[in-house]
N, C-alpha and C positions, 0 to 999 in steps of 0.2 A: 731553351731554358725559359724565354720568357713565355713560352705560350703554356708550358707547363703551370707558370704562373696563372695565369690568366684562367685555364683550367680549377685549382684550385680556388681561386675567390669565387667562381662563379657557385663552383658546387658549395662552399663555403655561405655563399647570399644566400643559396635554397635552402640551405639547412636552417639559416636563421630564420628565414620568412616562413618556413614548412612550422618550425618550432614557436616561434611569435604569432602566429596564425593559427593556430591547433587549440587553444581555448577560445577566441569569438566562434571558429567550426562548432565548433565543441557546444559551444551556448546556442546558437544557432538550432543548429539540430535537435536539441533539449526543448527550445521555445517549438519548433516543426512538432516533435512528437509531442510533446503536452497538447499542443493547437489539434493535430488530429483527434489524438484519443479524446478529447475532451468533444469534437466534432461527433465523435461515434458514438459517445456513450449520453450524452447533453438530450439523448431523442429515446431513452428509456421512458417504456410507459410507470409513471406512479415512483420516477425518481428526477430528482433535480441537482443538476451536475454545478458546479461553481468553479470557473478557472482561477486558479489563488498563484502566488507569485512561488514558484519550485511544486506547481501540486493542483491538484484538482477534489475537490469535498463532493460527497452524493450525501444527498437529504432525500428522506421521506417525501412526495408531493405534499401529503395529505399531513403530516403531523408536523413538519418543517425540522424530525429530527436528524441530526445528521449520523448515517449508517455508517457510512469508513470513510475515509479519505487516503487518497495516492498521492505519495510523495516521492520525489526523485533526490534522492542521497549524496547519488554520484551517478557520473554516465553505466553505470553498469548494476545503480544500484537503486530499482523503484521497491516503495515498500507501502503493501495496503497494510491498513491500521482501522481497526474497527472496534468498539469498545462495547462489552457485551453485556456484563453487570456488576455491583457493586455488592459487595458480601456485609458490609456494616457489619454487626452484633450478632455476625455467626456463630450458633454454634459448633463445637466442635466436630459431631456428630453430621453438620451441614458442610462445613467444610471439607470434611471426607468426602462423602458424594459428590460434589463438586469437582475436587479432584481425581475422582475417578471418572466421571463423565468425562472431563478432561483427558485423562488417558484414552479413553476410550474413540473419543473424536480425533487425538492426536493421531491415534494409530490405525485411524480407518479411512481419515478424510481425503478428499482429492485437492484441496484447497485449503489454506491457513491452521494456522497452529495455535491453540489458545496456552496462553499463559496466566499466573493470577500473579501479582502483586502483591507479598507478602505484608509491606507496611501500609497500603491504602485499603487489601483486599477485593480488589476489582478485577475482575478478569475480561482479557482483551484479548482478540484473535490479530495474527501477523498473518501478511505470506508475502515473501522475495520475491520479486522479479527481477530478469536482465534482458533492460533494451536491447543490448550492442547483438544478443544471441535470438531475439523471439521480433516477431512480424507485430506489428500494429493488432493484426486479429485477433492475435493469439492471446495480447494483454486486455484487450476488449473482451475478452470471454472472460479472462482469470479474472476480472475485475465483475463482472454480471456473475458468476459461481461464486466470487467471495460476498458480494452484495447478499444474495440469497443466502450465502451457510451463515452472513452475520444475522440475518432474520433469525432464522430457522433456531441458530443455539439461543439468543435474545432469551424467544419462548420456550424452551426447553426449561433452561436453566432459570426463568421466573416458575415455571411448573416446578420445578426444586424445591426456591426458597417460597412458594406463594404462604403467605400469611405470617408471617414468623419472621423475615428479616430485609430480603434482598431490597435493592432500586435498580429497576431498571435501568439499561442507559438510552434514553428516550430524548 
């Protein structure tokens, strides 16, 4: 009887310690994976990486603009965020193309999703990731292809609005 006891508290401590212990792990591993990816991608030529507290910013070298930034949500949940242009005093007729371009990259792209912002009218690209399932390399690359598609649509969609409305997000 008694050791039956004795049985039970012990598994009892581990459970507490396992469950008291599973968010510092938990931060812990957050602070490791920000610290590497931030190690990996900190050595892009013609970008400059910033370690921020939950997140990491890339900037332009050369223009000091910042391109996206990675942010960690939750353990399962990083989110690049790139902001691509600002529609102002579109016309309607601009706003169409827009949102078609949009459809068009939503449904073709290997990397983020633009959306626009109906009350600001700025449209920004997303894309999810999940630590707990992908390797370090793998968020290193998704992260250098979203850098690049947020250039790439940038100029695009100023070839859109050139003359007539848009602002960059520079």
């Amino acid at each position: 009887m008694q050791g039956s006891y004795v049985k039970k508290s012990v598994v009892l401590a581990m459970f507490v310690a396992l469950v008291a212990g599973t968010p510092a792990l938990a931060q812990e591993a957050h602070a490791n994976l920000l610290g590497e990816l931030f190690s990996r991608l900190s050595h892009q030529q013609g970008i400059q990486a910033e370690l921020r507290t939950g997140g990491i910013s890339f900037r332009d070298a050369i223009t000091g603009s910042e391109i996206c930034v990675l942010v960690e949500k939750a353990p399962q949940n990083m989110t690049l965020v790139g902001e691509i242009i600002e529609l102002g005093k579109a016309s309607p007729d601009v706003i169409s193309r827009a949102m078609r371009k949009m459809a068009y990259y939503n449904f073709n792209s290997a990397v983020g999703t633009l959306m626009l912002d109906g009350a600001s009218k700025r449209i920004r690209m997303e894309h999810h990731l999940n630590p707990q399932v992908l390797s370090v390399e793998s968020i290193a690359s998704a992260v250098e292809l979203f850098e690049s598609s947020v250039r790439a649509e940038r100029l695009r969609f100023s070839q859109l609005t050139e003359g007539n409305l848009g602002t960059l997000m520079r």
